[in-house]
C-alpha positions in Angstrom: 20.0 -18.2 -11.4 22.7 -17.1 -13.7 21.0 -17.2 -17.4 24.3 -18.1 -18.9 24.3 -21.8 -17.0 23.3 -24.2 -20.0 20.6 -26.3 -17.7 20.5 -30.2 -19.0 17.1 -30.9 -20.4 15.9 -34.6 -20.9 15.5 -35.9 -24.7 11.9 -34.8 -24.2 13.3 -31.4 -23.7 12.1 -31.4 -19.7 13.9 -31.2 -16.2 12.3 -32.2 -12.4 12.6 -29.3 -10.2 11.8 -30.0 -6.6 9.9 -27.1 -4.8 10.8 -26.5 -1.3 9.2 -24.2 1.1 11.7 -21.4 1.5 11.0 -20.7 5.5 11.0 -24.9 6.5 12.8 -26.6 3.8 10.0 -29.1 3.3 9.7 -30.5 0.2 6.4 -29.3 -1.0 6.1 -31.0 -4.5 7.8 -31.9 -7.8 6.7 -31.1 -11.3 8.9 -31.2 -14.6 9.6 -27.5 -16.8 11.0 -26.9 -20.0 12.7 -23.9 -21.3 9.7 -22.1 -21.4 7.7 -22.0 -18.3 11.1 -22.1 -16.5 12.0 -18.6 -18.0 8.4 -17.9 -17.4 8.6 -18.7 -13.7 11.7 -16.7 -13.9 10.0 -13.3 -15.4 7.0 -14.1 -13.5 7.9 -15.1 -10.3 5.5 -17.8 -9.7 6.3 -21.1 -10.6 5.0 -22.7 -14.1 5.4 -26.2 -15.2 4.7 -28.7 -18.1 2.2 -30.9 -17.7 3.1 -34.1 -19.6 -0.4 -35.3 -19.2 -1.9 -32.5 -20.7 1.0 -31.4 -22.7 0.2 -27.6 -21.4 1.7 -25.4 -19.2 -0.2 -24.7 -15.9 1.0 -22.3 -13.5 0.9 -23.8 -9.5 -2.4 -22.0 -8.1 -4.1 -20.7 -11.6 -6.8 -22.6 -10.7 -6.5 -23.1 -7.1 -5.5 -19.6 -6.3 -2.9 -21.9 -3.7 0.1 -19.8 -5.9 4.0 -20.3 -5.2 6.2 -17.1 -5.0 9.7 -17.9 -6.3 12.3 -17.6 -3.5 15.4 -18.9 -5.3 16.1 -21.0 -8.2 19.1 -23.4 -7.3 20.1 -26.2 -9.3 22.2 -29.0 -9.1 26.2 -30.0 -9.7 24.9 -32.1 -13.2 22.7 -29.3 -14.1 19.6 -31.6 -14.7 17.5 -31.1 -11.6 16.3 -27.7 -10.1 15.6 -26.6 -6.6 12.8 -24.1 -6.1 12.8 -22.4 -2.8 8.9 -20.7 -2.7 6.6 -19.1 -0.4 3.5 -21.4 -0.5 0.5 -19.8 -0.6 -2.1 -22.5 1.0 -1.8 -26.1 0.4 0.6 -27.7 -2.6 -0.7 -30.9 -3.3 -4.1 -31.0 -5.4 -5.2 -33.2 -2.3 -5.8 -30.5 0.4 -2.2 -31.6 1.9 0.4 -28.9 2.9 3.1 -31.3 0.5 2.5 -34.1 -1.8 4.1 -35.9 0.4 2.1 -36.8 3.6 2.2 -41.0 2.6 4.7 -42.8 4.6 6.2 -46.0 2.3 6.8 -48.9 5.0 
């Protein structure tokens, strides 16, 4: 990601970035960043968000040890939505599932 782009932040200062698994292109998850863990996922290489609930930054896997190894960083023609291509390491979702999203709406 080019660090001249001025990203669009929310008036709470966040963004949605969608992870994908780089291999697949299944959507694993989606978490919100901020300035912050976004430049941290950057020098890091593993993703970071912001938790709203907790008002903290967790990084995907600190706990879990199920981390996500930046690919790519893409975002989108408006600027206020990011694409993260990763390599998952085990399951995403806080469930045990692959993604967050193995529920079917009817």
């Amino acid at each position: 990601m080019n660090k001249n782009v001025k990203i669009s932040y929310d008036k709470k200062g966040l963004i949605p970035a969608v992870i994908q698994d780089y291999k697949t292109s299944e959507v694993l998850m989606v978490a919100f960043m901020n300035k912050a863990s976004l430049s941290k996922t950057i020098k890091d290489g593993l993703t970071c968000f912001w938790s709203r609930s907790r008002q903290k930054f967790w990084t995907k896997g600190e706990t879990s040890g199920h981390f996500q190894k930046v690919k790519n960083i893409f975002y989108d023609c408006d600027k206020d939505c990011l694409l993260i291509k990763v390599k998952q390491l085990g399951p995403a979702c806080h469930t045990g599932n692959r993604s967050c999203f193995y529920r079917k709406l009817k």
